[in-house]
C-alpha positions in Angstrom: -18.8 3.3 29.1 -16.5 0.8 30.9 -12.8 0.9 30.0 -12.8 -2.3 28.1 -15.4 -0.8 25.9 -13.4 1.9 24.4 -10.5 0.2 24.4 -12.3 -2.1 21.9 -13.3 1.1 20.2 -9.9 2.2 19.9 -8.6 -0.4 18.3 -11.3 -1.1 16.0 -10.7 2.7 14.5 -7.0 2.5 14.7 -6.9 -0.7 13.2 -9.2 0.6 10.3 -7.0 3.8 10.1 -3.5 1.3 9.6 -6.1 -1.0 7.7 -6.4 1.7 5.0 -3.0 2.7 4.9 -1.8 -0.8 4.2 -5.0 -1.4 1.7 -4.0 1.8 -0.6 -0.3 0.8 -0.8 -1.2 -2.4 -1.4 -3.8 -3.3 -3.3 -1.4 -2.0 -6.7 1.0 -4.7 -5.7 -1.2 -7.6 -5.6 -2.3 -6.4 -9.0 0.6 -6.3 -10.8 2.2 -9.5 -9.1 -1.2 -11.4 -10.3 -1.0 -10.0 -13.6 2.6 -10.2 -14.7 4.2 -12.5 -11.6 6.8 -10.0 -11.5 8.3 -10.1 -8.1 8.3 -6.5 -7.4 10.4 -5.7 -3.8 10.7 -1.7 -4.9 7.3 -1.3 -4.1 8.0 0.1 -0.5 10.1 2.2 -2.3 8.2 3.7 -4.2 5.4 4.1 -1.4 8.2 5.9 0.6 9.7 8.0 -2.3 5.7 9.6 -2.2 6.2 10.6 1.9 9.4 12.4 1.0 7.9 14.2 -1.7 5.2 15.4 0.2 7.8 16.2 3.0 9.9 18.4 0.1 6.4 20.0 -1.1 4.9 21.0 2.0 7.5 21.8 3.8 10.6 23.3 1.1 7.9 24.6 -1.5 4.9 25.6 0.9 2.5 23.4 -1.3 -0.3 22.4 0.9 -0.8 19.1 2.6 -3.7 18.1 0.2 -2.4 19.1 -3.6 0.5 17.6 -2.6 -1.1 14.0 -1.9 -2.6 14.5 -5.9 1.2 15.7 -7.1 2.9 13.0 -5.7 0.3 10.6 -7.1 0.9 11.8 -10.3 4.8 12.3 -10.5 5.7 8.9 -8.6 3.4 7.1 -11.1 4.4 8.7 -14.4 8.9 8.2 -12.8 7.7 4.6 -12.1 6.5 3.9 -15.7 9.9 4.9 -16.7 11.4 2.2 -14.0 9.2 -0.2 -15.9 9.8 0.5 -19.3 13.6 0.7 -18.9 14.2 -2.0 -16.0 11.5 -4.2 -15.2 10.5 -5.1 -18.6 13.4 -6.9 -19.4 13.3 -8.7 -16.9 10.0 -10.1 -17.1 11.0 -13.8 -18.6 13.2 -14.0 -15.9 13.3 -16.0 -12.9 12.4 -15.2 -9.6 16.0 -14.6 -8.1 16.7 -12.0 -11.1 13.8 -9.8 -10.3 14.5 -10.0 -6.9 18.2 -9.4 -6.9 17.3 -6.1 -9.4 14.1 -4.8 -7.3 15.9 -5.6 -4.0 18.9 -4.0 -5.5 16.3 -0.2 -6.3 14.6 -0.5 -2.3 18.5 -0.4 -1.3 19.6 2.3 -4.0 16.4 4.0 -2.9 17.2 3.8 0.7 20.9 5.3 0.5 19.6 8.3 -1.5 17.1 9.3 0.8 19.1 8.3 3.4 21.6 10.9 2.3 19.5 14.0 1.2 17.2 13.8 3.7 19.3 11.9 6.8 18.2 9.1 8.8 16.1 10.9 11.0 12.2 10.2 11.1 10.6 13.0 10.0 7.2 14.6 10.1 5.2 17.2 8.5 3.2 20.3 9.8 -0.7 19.0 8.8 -3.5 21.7 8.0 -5.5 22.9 11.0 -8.5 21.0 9.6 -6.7 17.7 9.9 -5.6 18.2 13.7 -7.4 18.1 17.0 -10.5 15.2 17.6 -13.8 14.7 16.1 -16.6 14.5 18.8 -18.6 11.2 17.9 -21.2 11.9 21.0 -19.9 9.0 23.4 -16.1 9.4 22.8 -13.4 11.6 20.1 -11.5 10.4 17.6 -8.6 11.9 16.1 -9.4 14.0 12.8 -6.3 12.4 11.0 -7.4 9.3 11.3 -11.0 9.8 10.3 -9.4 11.5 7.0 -7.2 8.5 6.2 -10.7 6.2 7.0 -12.7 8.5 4.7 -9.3 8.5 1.8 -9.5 4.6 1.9 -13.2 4.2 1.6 -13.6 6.8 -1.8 -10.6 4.9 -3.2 -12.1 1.5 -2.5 -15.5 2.2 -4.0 -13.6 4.0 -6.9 -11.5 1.2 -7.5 -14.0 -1.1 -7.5 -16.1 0.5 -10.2 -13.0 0.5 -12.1 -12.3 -3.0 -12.0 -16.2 -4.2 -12.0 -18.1 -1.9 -14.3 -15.2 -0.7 -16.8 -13.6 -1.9 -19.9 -10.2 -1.8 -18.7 -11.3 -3.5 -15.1 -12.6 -6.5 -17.1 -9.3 -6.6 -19.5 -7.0 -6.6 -16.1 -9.3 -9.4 -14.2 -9.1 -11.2 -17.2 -5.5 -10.5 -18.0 -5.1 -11.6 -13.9 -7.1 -14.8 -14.2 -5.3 -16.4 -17.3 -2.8 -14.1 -19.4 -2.2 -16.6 -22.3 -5.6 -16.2 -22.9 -5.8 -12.9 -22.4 -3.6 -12.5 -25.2 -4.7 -14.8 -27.7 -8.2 -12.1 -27.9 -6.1 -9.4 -28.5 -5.7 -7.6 -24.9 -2.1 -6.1 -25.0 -1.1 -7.6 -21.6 2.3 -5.6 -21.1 0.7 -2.0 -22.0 -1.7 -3.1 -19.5 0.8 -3.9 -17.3 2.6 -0.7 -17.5 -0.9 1.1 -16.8 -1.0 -0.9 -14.0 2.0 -0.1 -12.3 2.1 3.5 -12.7 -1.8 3.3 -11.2 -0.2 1.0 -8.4 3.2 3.1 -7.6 1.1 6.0 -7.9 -1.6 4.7 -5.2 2.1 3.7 -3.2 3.0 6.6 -3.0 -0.4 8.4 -1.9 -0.1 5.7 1.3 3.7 6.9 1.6 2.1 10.6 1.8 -0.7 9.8 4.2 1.4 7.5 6.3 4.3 10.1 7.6 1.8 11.1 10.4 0.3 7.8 10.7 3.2 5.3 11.1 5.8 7.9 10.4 8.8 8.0 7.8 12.4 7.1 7.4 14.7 5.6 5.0 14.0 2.2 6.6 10.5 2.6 6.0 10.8 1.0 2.3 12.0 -2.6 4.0 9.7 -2.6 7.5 6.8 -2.0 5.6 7.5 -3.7 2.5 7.0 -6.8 4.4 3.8 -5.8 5.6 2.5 -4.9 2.0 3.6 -8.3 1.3 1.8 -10.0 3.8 -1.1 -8.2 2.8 -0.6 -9.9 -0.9 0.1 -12.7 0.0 -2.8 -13.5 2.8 -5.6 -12.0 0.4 -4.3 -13.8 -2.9 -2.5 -12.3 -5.9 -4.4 -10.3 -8.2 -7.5 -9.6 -6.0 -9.1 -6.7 -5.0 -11.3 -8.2 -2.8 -9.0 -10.6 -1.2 -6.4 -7.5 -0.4 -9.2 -5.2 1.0 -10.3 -8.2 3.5 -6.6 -9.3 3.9 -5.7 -5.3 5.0 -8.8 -5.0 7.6 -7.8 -8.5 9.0 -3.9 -7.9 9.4 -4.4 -4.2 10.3 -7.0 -4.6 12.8 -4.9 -7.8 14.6 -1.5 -6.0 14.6 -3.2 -3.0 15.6 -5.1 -5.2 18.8 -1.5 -6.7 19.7 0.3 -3.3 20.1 -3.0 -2.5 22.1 -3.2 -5.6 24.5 0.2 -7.0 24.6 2.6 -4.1 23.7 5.8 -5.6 24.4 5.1 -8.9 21.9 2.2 -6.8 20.2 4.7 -7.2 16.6 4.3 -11.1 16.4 0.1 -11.0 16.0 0.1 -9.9 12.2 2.9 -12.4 11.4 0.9 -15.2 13.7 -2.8 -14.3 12.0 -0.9 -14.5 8.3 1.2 -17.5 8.6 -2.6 -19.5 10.5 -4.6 -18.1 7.4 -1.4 -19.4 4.3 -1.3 -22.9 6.3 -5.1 -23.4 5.9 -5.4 -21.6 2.8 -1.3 -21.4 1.1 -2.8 -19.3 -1.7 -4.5 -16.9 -0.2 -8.3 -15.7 0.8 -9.5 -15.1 -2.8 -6.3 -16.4 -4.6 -6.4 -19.7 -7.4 -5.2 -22.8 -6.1 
């Protein structure tokens, strides 16, 4: 196999791998901005409040690597409800610049307090042995990590998308997304939906936070970086569509991942150039309304 070959491999599967990643802390985001417009800049945040919880579990309290992806799931989600309740619902007749200025004003809060209990430092965690070494796949390995994240991604895309396709609650949201007003005038209760919402969305966050401390790694600027990739992923597959941020994740992660291969010293501009060629063409996204 010729050297070109498997680099094409490589970043094919590494660009799946980051494709994931991005896709699961994602996909909550696009949800809850389509359903609510609520311009929600915590969301890294939150995504990076889940890697330092699984940092504290595994290694302060021994938990292992796995039950500690569900805990953090759980406990981010449930804090995050209380964030909405008590902060973001007030502000949700506001304009743009208010929820900006207060969401802005949690990723920087959120940043300082990590910053200072856990220093600035990246970090990393000791993984399971079954998570380490290479998986033979006859012609070539590939890293077992990476495969895991793959295999995380796909369950929670084809859970997901039962959830929003063949459930009761799927079809209130995508009908809550595609026109609210209406949503409420048959009787859907759009803000507890909203609040179910974000706790699933924060939750899923902070799952990617957990998976991505031995992916992309993790530090108190890790809410900001990758907030803006989160919102590229948004914003290129449209608000409020699962399908549009699945394919909007596999395009931007597969690209940026195929600049840091090819051109690693300008490999950082390819997911900016590949978003802002798609929003010219289409400005409101893949699968988004015009």
């Amino acid at each position: 196999m010729s050297l070109n070959l498997n680099t094409i491999i490589s970043i094919l599967f590494d660009g799946l791998a980051y494709a994931m990643f991005l896709f699961i802390v994602s996909v909550g985001l696009s949800v809850t901005m389509g359903l609510m417009g609520f311009v929600n800049l915590a969301h890294g945040a939150f995504a990076m409040a889940g890697g330092y919880l699984v940092l504290t579990l595994t290694r302060g309290w021994g938990v292992p690597f796995l039950p500690s992806l569900v805990i953090v799931f759980l406990v981010v989600g449930a804090v995050s409800v209380l964030f909405e309740r008590a902060l973001y619902a007030r502000l949700y007749r506001a304009t743009e610049l208010d929820q900006v200025l207060l969401t802005i004003g949690l990723a920087f809060m959120a940043i300082a307090g990590f910053t200072y209990f856990y220093g600035p430092s990246p970090q990393s965690i000791r993984l399971p042995s079954y998570l380490t070494g290479q998986i033979e796949g006859g012609f070539r390995s590939f890293p077992t990590y990476r495969v895991f994240i793959i295999v995380v991604g796909i369950v929670l895309i084809a859970a997901l998308w039962y959830v929003f396709e063949r459930t009761n609650i799927g079809a209130k949201i995508r009908a809550a997304v595609d026109n609210r007003r209406m949503a409420q005038s048959i009787g859907i209760d759009v803000d507890r939906l909203f609040t179910l919402t974000f706790g699933i969305g924060s939750g899923l966050a902070a799952l990617g936070g957990g998976l991505a401390i031995q992916l992309v790694g993790l530090s108190p600027s890790f809410a900001l970086i990758y907030l803006v990739f989160f919102l590229l992923v948004v914003a290129v597959g449209g608000l409020g569509s699962f399908k549009g941020t699945l394919v909007a994740a596999l395009i931007l992660g597969i690209f940026d991942t195929a600049g840091k291969y090819l051109y690693a010293d300008a490999g950082g501009l390819f997911i900016y150039a590949i978003a802002m060629a798609i929003l010219l063409i289409r400005p409101a996204g893949l699968y988004g309304r015009e």
